[in-house]
C-alpha positions as a LaTeX table, in Angstrom:
\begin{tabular}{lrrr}
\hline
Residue & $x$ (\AA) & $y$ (\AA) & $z$ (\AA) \\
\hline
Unk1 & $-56.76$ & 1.30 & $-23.39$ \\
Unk2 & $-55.50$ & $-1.71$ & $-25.24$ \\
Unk3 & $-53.40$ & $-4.05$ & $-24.02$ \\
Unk4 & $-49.38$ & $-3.96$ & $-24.64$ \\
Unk5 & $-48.72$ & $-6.53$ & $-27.21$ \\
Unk6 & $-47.57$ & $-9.65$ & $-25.08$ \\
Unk7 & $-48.81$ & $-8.54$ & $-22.03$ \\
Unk8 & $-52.31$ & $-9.81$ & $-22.92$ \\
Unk9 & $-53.64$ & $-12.89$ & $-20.17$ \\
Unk10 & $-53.07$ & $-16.64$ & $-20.76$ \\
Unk11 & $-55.62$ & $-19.47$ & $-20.15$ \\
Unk12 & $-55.23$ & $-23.43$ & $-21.14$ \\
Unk13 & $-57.42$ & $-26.02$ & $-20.36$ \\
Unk14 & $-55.49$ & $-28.90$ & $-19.68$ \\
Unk15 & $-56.63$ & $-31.94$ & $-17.27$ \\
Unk16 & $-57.44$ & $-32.29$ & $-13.43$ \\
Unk17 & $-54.54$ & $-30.41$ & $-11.41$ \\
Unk18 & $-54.69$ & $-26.69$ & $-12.13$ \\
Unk19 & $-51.67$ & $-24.34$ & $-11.89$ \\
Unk20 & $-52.93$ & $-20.18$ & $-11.19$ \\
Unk21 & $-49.89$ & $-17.80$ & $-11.89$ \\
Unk22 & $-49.90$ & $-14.09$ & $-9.79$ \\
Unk23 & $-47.58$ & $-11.60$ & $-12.13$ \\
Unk24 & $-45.46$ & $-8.84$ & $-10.42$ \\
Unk25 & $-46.28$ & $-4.91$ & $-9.76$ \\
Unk26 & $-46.10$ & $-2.98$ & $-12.92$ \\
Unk27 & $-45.06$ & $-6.19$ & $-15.06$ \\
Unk28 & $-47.97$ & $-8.25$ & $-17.22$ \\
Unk29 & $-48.24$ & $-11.93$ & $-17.91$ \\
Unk30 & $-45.51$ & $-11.69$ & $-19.96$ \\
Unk31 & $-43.06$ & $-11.63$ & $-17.41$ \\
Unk32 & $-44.75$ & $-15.91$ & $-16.32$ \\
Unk33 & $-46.21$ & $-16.66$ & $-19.92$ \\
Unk34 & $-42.76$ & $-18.81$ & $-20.92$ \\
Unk35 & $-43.77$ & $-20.79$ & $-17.00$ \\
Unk36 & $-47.49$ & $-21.33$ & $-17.64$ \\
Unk37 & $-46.48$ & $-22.25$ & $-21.24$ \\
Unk38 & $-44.04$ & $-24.63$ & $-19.73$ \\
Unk39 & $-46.94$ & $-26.20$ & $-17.50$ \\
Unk40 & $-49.63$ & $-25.90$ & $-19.96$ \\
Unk41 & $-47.72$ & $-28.43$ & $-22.68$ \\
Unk42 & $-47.39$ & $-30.49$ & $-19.47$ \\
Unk43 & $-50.83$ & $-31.30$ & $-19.35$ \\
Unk44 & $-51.89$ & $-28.93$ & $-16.86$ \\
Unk45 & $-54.91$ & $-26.23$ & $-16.90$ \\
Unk46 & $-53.47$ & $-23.09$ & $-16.74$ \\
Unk47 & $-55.03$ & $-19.73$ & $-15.53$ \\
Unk48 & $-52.29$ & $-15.94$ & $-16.16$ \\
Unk49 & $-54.81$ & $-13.34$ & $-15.54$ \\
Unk50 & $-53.39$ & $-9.23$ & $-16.03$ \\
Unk51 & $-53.93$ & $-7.89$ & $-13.01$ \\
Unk52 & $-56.03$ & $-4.17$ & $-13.21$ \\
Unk53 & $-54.61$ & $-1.39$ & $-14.08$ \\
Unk54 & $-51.29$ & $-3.26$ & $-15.09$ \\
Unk55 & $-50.32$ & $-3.93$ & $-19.53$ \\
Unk56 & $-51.36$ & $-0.93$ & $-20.60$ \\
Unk57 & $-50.10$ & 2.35 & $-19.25$ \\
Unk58 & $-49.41$ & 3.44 & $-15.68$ \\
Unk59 & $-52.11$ & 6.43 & $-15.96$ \\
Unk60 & $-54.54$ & 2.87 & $-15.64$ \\
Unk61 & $-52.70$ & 1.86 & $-12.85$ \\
Unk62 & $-53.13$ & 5.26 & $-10.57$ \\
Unk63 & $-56.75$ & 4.50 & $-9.95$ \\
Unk64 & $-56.15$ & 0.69 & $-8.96$ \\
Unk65 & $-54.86$ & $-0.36$ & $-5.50$ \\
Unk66 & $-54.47$ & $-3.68$ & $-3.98$ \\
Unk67 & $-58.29$ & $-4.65$ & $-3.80$ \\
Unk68 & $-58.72$ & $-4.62$ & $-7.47$ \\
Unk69 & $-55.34$ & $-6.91$ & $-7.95$ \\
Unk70 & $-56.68$ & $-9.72$ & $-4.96$ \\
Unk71 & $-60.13$ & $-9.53$ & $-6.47$ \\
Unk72 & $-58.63$ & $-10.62$ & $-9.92$ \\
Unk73 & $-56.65$ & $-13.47$ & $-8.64$ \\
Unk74 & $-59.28$ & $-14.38$ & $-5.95$ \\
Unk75 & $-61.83$ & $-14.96$ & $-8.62$ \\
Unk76 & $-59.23$ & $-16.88$ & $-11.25$ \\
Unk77 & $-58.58$ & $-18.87$ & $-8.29$ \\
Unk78 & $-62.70$ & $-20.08$ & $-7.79$ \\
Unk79 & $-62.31$ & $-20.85$ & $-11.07$ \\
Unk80 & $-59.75$ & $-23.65$ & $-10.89$ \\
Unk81 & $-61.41$ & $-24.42$ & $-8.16$ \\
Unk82 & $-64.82$ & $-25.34$ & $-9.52$ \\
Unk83 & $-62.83$ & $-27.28$ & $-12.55$ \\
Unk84 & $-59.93$ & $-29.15$ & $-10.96$ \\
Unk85 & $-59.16$ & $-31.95$ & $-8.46$ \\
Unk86 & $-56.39$ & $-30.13$ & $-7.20$ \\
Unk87 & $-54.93$ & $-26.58$ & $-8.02$ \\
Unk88 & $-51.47$ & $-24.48$ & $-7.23$ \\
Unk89 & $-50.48$ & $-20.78$ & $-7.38$ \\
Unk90 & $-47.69$ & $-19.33$ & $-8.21$ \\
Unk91 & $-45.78$ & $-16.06$ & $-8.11$ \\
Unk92 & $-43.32$ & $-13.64$ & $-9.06$ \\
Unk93 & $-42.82$ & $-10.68$ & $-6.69$ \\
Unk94 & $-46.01$ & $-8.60$ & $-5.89$ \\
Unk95 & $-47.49$ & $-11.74$ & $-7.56$ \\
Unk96 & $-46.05$ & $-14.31$ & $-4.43$ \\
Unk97 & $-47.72$ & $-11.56$ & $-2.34$ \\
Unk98 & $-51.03$ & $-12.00$ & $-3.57$ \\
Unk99 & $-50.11$ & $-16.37$ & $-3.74$ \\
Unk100 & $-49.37$ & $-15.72$ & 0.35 \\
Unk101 & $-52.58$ & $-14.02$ & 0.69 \\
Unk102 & $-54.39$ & $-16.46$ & $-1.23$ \\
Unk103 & $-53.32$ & $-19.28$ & 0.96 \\
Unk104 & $-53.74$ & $-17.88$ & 4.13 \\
Unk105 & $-57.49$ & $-17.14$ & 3.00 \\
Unk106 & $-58.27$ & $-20.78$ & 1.25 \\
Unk107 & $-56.51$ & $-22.89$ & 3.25 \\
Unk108 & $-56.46$ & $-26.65$ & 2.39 \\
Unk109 & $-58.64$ & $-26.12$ & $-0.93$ \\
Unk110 & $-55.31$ & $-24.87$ & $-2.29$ \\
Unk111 & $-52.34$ & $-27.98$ & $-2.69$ \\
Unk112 & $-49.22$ & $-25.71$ & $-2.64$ \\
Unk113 & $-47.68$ & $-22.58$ & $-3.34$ \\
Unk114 & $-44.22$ & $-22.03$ & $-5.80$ \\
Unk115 & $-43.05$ & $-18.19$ & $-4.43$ \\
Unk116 & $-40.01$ & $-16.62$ & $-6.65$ \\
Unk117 & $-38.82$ & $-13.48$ & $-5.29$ \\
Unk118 & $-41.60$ & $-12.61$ & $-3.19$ \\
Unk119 & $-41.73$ & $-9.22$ & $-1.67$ \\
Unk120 & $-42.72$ & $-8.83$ & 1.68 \\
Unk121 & $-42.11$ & $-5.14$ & 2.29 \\
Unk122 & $-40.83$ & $-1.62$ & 0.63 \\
Unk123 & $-37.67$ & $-1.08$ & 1.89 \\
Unk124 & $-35.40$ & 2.35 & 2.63 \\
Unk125 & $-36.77$ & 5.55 & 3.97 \\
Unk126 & $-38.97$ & 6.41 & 0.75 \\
Unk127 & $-42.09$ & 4.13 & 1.74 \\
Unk128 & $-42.63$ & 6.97 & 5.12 \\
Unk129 & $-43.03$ & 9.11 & 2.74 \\
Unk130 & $-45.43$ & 7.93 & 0.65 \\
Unk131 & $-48.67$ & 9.36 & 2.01 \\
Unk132 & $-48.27$ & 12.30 & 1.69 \\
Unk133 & $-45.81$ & 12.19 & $-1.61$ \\
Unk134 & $-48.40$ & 10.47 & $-3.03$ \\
Unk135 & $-50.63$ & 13.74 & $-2.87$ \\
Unk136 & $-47.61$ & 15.92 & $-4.66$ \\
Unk137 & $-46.07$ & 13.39 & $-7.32$ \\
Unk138 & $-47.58$ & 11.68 & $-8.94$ \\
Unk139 & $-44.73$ & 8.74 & $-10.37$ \\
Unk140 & $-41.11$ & 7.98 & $-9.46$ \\
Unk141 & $-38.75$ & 5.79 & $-11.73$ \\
Unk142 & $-39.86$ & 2.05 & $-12.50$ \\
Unk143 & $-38.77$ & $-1.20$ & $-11.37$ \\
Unk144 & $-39.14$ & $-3.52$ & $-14.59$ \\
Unk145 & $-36.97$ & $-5.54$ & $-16.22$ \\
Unk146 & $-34.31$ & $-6.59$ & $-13.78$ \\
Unk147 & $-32.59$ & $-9.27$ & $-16.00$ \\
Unk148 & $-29.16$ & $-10.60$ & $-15.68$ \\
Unk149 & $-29.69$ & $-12.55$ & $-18.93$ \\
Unk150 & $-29.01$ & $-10.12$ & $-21.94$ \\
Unk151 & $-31.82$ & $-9.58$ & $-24.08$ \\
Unk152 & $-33.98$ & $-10.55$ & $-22.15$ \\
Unk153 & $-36.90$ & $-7.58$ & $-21.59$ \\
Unk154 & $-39.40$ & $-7.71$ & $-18.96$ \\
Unk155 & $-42.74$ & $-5.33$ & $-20.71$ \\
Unk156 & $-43.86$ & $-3.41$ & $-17.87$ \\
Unk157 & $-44.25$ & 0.47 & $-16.84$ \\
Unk158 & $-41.55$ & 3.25 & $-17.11$ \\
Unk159 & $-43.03$ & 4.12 & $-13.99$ \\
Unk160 & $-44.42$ & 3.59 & $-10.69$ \\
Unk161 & $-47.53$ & 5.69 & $-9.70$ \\
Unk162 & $-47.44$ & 6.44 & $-6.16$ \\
Unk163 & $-51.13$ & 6.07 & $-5.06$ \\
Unk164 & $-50.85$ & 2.45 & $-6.24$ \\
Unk165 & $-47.33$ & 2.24 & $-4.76$ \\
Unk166 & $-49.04$ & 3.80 & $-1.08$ \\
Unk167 & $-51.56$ & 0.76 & $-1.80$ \\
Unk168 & $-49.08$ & $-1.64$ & $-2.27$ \\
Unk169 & $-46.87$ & $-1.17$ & 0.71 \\
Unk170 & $-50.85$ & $-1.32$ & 2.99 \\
Unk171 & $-51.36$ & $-4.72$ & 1.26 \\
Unk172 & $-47.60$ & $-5.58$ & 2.25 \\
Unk173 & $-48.17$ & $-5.00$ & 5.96 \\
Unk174 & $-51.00$ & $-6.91$ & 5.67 \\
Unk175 & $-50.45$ & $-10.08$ & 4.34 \\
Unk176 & $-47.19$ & $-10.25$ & 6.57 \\
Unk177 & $-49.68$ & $-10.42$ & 9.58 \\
Unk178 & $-51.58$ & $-13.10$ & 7.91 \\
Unk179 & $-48.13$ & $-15.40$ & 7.20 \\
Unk180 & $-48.98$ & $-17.86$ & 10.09 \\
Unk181 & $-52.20$ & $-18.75$ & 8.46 \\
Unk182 & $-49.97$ & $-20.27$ & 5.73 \\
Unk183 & $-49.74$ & $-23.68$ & 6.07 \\
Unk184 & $-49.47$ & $-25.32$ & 2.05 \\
Unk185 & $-46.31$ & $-26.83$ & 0.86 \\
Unk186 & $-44.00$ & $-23.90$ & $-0.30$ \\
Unk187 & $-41.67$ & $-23.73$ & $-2.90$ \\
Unk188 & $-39.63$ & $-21.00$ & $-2.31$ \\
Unk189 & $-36.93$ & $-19.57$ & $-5.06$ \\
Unk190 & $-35.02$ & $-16.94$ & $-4.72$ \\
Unk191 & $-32.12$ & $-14.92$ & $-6.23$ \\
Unk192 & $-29.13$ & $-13.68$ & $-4.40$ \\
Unk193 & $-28.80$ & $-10.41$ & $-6.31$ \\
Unk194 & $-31.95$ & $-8.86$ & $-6.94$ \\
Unk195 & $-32.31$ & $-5.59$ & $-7.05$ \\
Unk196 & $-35.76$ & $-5.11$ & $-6.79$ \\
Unk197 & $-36.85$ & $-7.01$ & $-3.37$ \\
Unk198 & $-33.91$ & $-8.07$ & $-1.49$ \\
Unk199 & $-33.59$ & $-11.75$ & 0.23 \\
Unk200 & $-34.36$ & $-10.51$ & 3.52 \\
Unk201 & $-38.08$ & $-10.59$ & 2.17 \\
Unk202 & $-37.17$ & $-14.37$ & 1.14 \\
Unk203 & $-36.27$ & $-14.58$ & 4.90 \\
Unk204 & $-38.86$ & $-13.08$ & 6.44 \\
Unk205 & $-41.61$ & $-15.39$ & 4.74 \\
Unk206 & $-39.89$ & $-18.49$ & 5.49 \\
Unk207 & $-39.46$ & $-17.15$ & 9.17 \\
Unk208 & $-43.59$ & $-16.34$ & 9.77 \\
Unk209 & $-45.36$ & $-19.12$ & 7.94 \\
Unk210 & $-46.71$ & $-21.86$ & 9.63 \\
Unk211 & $-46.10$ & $-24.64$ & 6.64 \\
Unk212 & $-43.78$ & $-27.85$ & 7.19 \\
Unk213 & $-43.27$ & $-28.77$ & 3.97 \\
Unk214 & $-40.84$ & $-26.49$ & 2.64 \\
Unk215 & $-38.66$ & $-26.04$ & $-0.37$ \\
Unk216 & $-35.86$ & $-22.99$ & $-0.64$ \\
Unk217 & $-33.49$ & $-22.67$ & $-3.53$ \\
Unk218 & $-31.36$ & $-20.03$ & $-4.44$ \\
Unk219 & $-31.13$ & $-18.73$ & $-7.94$ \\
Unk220 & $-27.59$ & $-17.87$ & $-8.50$ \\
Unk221 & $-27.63$ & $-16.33$ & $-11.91$ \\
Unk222 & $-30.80$ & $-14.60$ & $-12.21$ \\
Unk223 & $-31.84$ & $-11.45$ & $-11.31$ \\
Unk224 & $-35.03$ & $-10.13$ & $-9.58$ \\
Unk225 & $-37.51$ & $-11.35$ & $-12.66$ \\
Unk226 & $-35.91$ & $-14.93$ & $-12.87$ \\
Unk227 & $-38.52$ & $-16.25$ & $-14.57$ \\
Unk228 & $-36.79$ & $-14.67$ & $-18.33$ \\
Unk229 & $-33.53$ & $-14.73$ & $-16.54$ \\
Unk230 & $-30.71$ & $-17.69$ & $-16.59$ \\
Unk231 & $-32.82$ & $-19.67$ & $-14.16$ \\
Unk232 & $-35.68$ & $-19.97$ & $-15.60$ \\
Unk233 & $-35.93$ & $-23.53$ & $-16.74$ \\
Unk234 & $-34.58$ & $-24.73$ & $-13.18$ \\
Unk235 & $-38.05$ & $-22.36$ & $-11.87$ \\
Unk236 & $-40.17$ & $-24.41$ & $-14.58$ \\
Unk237 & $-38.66$ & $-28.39$ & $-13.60$ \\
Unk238 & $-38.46$ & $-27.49$ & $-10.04$ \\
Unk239 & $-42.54$ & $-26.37$ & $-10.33$ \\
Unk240 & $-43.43$ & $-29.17$ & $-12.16$ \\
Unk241 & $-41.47$ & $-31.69$ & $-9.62$ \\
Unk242 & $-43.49$ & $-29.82$ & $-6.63$ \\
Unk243 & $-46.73$ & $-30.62$ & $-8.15$ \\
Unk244 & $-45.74$ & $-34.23$ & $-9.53$ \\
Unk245 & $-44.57$ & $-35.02$ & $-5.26$ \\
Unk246 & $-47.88$ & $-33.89$ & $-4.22$ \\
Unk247 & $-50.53$ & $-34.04$ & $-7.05$ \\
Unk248 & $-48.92$ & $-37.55$ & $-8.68$ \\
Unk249 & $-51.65$ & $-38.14$ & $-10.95$ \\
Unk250 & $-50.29$ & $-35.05$ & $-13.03$ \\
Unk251 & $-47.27$ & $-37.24$ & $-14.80$ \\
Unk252 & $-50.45$ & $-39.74$ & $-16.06$ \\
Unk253 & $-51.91$ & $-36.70$ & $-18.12$ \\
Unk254 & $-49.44$ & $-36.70$ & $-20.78$ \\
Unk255 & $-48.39$ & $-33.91$ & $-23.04$ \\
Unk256 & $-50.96$ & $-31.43$ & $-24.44$ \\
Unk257 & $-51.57$ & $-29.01$ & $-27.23$ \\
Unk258 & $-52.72$ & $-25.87$ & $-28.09$ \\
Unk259 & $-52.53$ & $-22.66$ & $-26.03$ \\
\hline
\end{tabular}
């Protein structure tokens, strides 16, 4: 199937500190391609993989479950690795997840984490259901676009298949067991009114990982995808602040071009 038109990845090559960006469940790079954009004409190298089964239609996204996602952002993460001094990740929702998970498992080879709106768990009574609704329907009613800022779209799926929903809320329970085994600087922003994954979720992260260094700011006029809401330029500066404090060799880089 061909990609949704803006929902395609996003790589730069910039210089020495590398930035990897983790996009939300059902959403596409488009959701984080105005942030990586942001950090790419900063002089930064840039990675915005799709995740599987995501930017194209939600029939793609029925056969993927949380393996397929990690492996994606696992392998764009060895990447950066091999080519930078010092690298980041970022992420948006199911995207901070897979950022949580990726610092618990790499440890000190990663510099520090930016989280906005991480989720943490599925909330109400419908996630008890799941295995075995997953067997009888097949979809329920999608989550994108959660934008305070008028016309401001978020491209992801009408709908939320459940298999890949069942997967989601495993991968949830795990990584909240692997939280201690966070220890990276976090950058944590979150909005008040979201309406998609609600600040206890904010909470609950700051409560169970083990870093010191940590950052949490609350983003007052945005919406669950703040990164295309009214807060998104406060998301990019506060970012690029994070990784100037700990990676200072990134202001020396200058501006560059291209994308």
């Amino acid at each position: 199937m061909p990609v949704l038109p803006g929902a395609e990845p996003y790589r730069h090559e910039g210089g020495e500190v590398g930035v990897l960006l983790c996009h939300g469940f059902t959403g596409s790079p488009q959701s984080l391609r105005p942030w990586a954009q942001y950090l790419a004409e900063r002089g930064l190298t840039v990675s915005l993989p799709l995740l599987p089964g995501h930017g194209t239609r939600w029939e793609d996204m029925q056969v993927t479950g949380w393996q397929d996602w990690y492996a994606e952002v696992d392998r764009e993460l060895r990447g950066l690795l091999e080519r930078c001094a010092r690298v980041f990740v970022f992420g948006l929702s199911m995207g901070g997840t897979l950022t949580l998970r990726l610092a618990a498992k790499h440890g000190d080879a990663i510099s520090g984490i930016v989280l906005v709106n991480p989720a943490n768990k599925l909330h109400g009574l419908s996630p008890y259901a799941l295995p075995v609704a997953r067997h009888l329907v097949r979809t329920t009613k999608g989550i994108a676009s959660d934008i305070a800022k008028e016309g401001s779209v978020e491209i992801g799926y009408d709908r939320v298949p459940l298999h890949a929903a069942h997967s989601m809320r495993v991968f949830f329970r795990m990584v909240d067991a692997e939280l201690p085994q966070v220890t990276q600087p976090l950058l944590l922003l979150h909005s008040p009114r979201d309406h998609v994954v609600p600040p206890a979720d904010s909470a609950r992260v700051l409560s169970r990982v083990s870093s010191t260094d940590v950052t949490e700011i609350l983003l007052e006029q945005s919406y669950h995808v703040a990164t295309l809401d009214h807060d998104a330029d406060r998301i990019f500066e506060e970012s690029h602040a994070f990784i100037g404090r700990l990676a200072p060799s990134v202001g020396m880089e200058g501006t560059a071009s291209g994308g």
